[in-house]
C-alpha positions in Angstrom: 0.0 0.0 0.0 2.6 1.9 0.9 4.5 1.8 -2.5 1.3 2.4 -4.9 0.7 5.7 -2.4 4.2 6.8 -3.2 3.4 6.1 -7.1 0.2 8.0 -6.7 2.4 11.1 -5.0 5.0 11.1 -7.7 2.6 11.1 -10.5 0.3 13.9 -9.3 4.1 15.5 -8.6 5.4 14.9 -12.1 1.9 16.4 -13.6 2.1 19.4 -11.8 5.6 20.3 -12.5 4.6 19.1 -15.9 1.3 21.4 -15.6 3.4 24.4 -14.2 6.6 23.5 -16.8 4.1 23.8 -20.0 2.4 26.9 -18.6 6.0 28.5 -18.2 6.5 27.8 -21.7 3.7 29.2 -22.5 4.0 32.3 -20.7 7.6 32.6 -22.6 6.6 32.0 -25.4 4.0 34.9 -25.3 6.4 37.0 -23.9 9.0 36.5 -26.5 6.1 37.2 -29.2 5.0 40.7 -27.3 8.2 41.6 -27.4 8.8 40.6 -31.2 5.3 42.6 -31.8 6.6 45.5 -30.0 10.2 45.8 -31.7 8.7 45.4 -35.2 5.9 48.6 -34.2 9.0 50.6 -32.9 10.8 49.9 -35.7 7.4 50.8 -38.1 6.2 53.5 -39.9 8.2 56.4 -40.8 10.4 59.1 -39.2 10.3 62.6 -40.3 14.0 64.1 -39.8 13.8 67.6 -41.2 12.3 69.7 -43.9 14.7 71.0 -46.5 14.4 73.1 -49.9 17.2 71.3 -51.8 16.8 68.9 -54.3 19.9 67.3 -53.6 20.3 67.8 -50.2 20.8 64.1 -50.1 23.3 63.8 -53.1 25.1 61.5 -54.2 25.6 58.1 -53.8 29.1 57.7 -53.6 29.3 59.5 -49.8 28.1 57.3 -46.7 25.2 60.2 -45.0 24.3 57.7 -42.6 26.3 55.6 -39.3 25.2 54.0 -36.3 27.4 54.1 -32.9 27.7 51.1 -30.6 25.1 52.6 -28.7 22.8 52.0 -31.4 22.2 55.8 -31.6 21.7 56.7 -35.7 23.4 59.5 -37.4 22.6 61.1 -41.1 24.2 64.1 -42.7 22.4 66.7 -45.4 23.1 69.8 -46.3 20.1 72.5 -45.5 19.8 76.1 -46.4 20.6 78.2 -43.2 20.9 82.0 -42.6 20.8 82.5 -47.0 23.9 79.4 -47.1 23.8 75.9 -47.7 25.3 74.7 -44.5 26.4 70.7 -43.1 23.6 69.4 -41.0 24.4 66.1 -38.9 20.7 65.0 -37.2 20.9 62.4 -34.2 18.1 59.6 -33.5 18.2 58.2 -30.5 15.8 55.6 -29.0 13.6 56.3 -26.1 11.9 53.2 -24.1 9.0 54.0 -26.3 10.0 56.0 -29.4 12.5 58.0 -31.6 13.9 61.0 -30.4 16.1 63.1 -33.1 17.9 66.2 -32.4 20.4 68.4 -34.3 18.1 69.8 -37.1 17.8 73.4 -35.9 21.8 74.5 -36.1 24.1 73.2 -38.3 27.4 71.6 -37.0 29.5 74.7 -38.4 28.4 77.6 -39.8 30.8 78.8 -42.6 28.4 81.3 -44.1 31.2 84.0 -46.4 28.3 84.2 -49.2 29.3 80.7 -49.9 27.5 77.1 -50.2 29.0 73.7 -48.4 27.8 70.4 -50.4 27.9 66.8 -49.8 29.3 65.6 -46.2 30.7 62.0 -46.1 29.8 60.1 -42.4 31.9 57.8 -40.2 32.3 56.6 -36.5 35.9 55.7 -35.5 36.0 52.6 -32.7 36.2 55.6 -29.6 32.4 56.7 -31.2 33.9 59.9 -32.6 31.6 60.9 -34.8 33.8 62.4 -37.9 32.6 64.5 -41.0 34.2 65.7 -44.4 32.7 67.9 -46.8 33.3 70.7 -49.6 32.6 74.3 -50.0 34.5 77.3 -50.8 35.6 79.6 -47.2 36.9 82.3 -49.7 34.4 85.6 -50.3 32.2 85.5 -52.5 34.3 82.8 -54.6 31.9 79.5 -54.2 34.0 77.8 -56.7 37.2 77.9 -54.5 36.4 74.7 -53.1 38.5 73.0 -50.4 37.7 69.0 -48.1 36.6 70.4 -44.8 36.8 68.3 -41.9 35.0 68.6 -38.4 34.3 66.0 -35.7 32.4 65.7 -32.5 33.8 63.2 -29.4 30.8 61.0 -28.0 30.6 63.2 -24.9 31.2 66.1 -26.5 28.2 68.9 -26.3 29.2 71.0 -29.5 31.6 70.5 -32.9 35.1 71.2 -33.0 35.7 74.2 -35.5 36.2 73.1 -39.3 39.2 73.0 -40.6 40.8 72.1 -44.4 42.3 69.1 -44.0 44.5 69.4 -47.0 44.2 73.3 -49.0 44.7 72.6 -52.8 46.5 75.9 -54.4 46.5 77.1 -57.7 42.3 77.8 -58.1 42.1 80.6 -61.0 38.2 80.7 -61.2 38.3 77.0 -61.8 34.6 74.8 -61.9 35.2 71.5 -60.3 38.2 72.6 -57.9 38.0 69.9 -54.9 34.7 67.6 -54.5 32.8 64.7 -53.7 34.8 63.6 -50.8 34.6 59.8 -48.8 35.3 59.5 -45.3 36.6 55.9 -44.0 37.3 55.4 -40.4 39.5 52.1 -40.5 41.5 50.2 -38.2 43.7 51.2 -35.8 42.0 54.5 -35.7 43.0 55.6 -39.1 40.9 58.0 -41.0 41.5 58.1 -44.7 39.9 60.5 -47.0 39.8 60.4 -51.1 38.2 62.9 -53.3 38.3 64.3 -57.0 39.6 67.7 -57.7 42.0 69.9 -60.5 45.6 71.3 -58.9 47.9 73.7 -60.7 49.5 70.1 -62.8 45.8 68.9 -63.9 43.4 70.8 -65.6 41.0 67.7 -65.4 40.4 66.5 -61.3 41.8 63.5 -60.2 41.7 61.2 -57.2 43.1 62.7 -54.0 44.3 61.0 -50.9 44.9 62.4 -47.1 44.9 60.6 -44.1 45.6 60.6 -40.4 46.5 59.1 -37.9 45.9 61.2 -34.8 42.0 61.0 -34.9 41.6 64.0 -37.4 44.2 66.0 -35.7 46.8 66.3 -38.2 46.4 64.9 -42.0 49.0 64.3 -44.7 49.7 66.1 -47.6 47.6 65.6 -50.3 48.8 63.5 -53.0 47.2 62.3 -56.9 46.5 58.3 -56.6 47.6 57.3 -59.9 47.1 60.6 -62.0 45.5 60.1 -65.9 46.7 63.7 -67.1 44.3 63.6 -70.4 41.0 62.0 -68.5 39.1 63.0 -65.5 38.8 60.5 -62.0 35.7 60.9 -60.4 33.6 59.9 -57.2 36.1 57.9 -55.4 35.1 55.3 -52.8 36.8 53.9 -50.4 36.5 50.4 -48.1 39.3 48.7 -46.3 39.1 44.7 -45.9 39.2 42.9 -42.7 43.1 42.3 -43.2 43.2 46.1 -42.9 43.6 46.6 -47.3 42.3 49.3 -48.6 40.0 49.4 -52.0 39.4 53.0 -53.6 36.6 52.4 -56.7 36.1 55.9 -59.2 34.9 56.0 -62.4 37.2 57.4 -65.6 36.7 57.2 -69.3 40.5 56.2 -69.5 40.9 58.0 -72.9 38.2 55.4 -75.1 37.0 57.7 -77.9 33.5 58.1 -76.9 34.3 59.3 -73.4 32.2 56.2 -71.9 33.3 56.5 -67.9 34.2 53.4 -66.7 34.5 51.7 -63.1 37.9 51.3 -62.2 39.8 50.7 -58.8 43.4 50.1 -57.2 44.6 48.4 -53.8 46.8 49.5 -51.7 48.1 46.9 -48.5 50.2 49.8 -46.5 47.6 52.3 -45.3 48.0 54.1 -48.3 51.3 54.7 -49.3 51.5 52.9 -52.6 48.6 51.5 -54.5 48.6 49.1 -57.5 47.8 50.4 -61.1 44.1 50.5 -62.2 42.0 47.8 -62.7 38.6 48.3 -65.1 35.5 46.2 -63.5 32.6 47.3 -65.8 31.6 46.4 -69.6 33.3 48.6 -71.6 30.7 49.2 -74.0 28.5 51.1 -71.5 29.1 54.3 -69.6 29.3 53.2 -65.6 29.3 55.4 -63.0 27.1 55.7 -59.1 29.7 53.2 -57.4 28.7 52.5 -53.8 30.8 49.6 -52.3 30.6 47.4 -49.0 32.7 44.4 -47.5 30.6 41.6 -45.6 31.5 40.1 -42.5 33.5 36.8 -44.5 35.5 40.2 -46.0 33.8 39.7 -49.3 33.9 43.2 -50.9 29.8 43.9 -52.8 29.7 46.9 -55.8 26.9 48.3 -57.3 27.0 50.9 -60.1 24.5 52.2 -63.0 25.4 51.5 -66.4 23.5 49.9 -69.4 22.7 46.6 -70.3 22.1 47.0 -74.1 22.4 49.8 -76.4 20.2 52.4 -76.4 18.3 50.3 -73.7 17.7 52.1 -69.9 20.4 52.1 -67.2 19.8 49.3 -64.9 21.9 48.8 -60.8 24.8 46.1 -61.9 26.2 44.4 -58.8 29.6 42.4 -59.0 31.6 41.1 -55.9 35.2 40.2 -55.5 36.4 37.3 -53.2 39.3 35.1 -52.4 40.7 37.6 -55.4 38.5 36.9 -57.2 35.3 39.0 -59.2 32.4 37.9 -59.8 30.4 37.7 -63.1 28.4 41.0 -63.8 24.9 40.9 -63.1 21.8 43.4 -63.5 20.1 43.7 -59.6 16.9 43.8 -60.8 15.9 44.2 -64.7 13.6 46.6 -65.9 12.5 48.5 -68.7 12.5 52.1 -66.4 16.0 54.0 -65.9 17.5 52.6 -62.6 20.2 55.1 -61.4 22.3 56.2 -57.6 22.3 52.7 -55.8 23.5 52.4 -51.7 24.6 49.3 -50.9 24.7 47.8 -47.6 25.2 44.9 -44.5 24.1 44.2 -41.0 24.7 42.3 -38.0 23.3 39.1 -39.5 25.7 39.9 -42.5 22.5 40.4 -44.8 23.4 42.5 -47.9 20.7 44.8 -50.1 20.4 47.9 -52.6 18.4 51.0 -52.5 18.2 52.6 -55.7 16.0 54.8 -57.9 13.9 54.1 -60.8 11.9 56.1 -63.6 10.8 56.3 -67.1 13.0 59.5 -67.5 16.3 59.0 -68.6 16.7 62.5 -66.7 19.5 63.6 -68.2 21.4 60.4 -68.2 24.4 60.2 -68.5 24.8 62.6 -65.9 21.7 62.4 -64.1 19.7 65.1 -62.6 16.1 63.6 -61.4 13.1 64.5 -59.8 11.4 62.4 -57.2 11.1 58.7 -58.7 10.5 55.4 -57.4 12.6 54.3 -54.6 13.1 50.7 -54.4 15.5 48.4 -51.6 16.3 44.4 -52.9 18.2 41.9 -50.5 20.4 39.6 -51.6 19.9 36.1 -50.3 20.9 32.6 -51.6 23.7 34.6 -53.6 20.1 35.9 -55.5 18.7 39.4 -55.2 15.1 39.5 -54.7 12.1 41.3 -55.7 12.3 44.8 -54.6 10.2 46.8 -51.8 8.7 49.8 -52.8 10.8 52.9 -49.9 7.2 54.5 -50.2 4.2 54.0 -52.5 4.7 57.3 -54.0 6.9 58.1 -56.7 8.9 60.9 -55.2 12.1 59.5 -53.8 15.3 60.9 -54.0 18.6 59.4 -53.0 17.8 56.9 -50.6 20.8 56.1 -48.7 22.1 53.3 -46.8 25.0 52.8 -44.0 27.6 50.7 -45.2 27.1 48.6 -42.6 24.7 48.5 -39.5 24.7 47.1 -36.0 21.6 46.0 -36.0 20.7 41.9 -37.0 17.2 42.6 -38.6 16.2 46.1 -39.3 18.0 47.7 -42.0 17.6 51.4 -41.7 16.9 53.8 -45.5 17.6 57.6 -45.2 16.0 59.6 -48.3 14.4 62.6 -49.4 10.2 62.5 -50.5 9.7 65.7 -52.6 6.5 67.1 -52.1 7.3 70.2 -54.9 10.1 72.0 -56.1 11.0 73.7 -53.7 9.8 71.7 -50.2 11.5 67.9 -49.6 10.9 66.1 -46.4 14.1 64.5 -45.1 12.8 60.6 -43.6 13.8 57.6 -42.3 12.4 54.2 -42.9 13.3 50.6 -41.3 13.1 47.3 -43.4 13.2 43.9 -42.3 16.0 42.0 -43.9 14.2 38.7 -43.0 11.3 38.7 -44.5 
């Protein structure tokens, strides 16, 4: 009797740790769905930044206008009409414990002013969280086209901006168009900053790549040098990555002297910080102008590109996406084929090492091959199963403009698109926009 009223004990024992064990499940796995339900609505909807009057406060492609510190705190740069200049804006958008908080929209970081205009800031976060900025724009009086690289950066507990500074002054500018522009910021290892841009000198009447970098955290920077000068053809939009042996990749495009002045996307490598670089190397098809490079390296080090070109003659330019590994380069491909004029891609990773493309796309060529668009459709495509998928639409209307992406993203799911919606000519709202890489 004794032993079947033990049995009896241990049974009812069993089924009520079994009772309570399922209801803890349970209750887990509610919790864990709450709390899935409530991290996709923060990460929902859309964020207004800021309200601008510039078409192209947002331009180009090339320039990385949006980081993320290992606080998870999100950073985007524009440039905003302030006081009757164009002035660098950097906006902060922090998370609360139930929203989005963004700052830094009313001032912007420096105010040159001198009757003169400052144009297309290039983003990065150094592995202290200094927040570090480059940019061009003319300091001189009333001479816009004197353009020189600025520089500026902002320590993580720092309230305000250090003053700009040029980080390397170009000489020789004799009313000159296209004097020093489009520079790309790359905070690498070590705490190296490295910065490459295009721009004439008093030896070159057409702009070629330039190269500084430093190695006191934007303190001091080197002279300026020419990366492998082309004295008869123009170097433009220059991009820089490093791989995760510490090699750097600088990508521009060039019509390297081909009769019909098709640019064409070329790069060189360099394995000592800098201080030589191998000979050019062409990546495109030759028989189609190329140009809108935007490059990222995984977290295997395989290094993505993306540029527009065309696929056929007289046929629209489409996104083209090669990548180069274990030396390497992949076959060329089209991202996503269509009969509408695909131009100024982003590309991109994440935590989960998830890659994917924003782009534009319309039925006007505008302008091509030097672009100049209205709003258009703004589309994103991840690549998964070494396959880019169908694209999501950034927004249901077709007024998009230069949606950019970070080059890469500490976050494992929600991949975050900064762009422009133009609502008329003269009135854009500045927005930010998550997607879900897994889906």
């Amino acid at each position: 009797m004794k032993t079947i009223f033990s049995k009896k004990i241990y049974t009812q024992l069993f089924l009520s740790f079994l009772i309570v064990l399922i209801f803890a499940v349970i209750g887990v796995l509610i919790l864990r769905k709450t709390q899935q339900l409530e991290k996709e609505r923060f990460f929902a909807g859309e964020l207004q930044i800021d309200t601008v009057s510039d078409s192209r406060a947002l331009g180009y492609s090339g320039q990385r206008k949006l980081v993320q510190d290992s606080a998870g705190n999100i950073f985007v740069g524009y440039r905003k009409d302030y006081q009757k200049n164009a002035e660098i804006f950097i906006a902060k958008i922090s998370q609360t414990l139930s929203d989005w908080r963004i700052s830094g929209t009313e001032k912007p970081i420096v105010s040159i002013e001198r009757n003169n205009d400052q144009r297309v800031p290039s983003l990065a976060i150094d592995a202290k969280n200094t927040l570090h900025v480059v940019w061009y724009g003319s300091d001189t009086e009333n001479k816009k086209n004197n353009r020189q690289i600025k520089y500026s950066r902002k320590s993580s507990d720092a309230e305000n901006w250090e003053s700009w500074r040029n980080i390397a002054h170009v000489s020789g500018y004799e009313n000159d168009e296209l004097w020093q522009e489009h520079p790309m910021l790359l905070a690498g290892k070590d705490d190296m900053l490295y910065v490459a841009w295009e721009g004439k000198d008093e030896e070159n009447e057409k702009q070629q790549i330039k190269f500084s970098k430093s190695n006191t955290g934007g303190s001091v920077w080197t002279k300026w040098e020419n990366i492998s000068p082309s004295k008869n053809n123009t170097q433009s939009r220059p991009v820089l990555v490093e791989d995760k042996d510490g090699k750097l990749y600088l990508f521009a495009y060039s019509s390297l002297g081909n009769e019909d002045n098709l640019q064409q996307i070329q790069y060189i490598v360099s394995s000592d910080q800098g201080e030589t670089w191998t000979a050019w190397q062409v990546i495109s098809d030759s028989f189609f102008d190329s140009r809108h490079i935007s490059v990222t390296v995984d977290k295997l080090g395989k290094i993505h590109v993306v540029w527009r070109a065309q696929s056929m003659i007289n046929g629209p330019s489409q996104i083209i996406y090669r990548n180069f590994y274990d030396d390497r380069w992949s076959e060329i491909e089209i991202v996503s084929p269509s009969e509408k004029y695909q131009f100024f891609p982003n590309i991109g990773t994440n935590q989960s090492g998830a890659i994917y493309v924003s782009w534009m796309e319309s039925p006007d060529p505008a302008e091509f091959p030097r672009e100049n668009p209205t709003g258009s459709l703004g589309l994103i495509s991840f690549l998964k199963k070494e396959k880019f998928q169908p694209p999501f639409k950034i927004s249901e209307k077709n007024n998009i403009l230069y949606p950019n992406l970070s080059e890469k993203i500490n976050l494992d799911k929600f991949v975050p698109v900064f762009y422009a919606q133009q609502l008329n000519e003269k009135e854009l709202n500045l927005k930010l926009k998550f997607f879900d890489s897994s889906k």
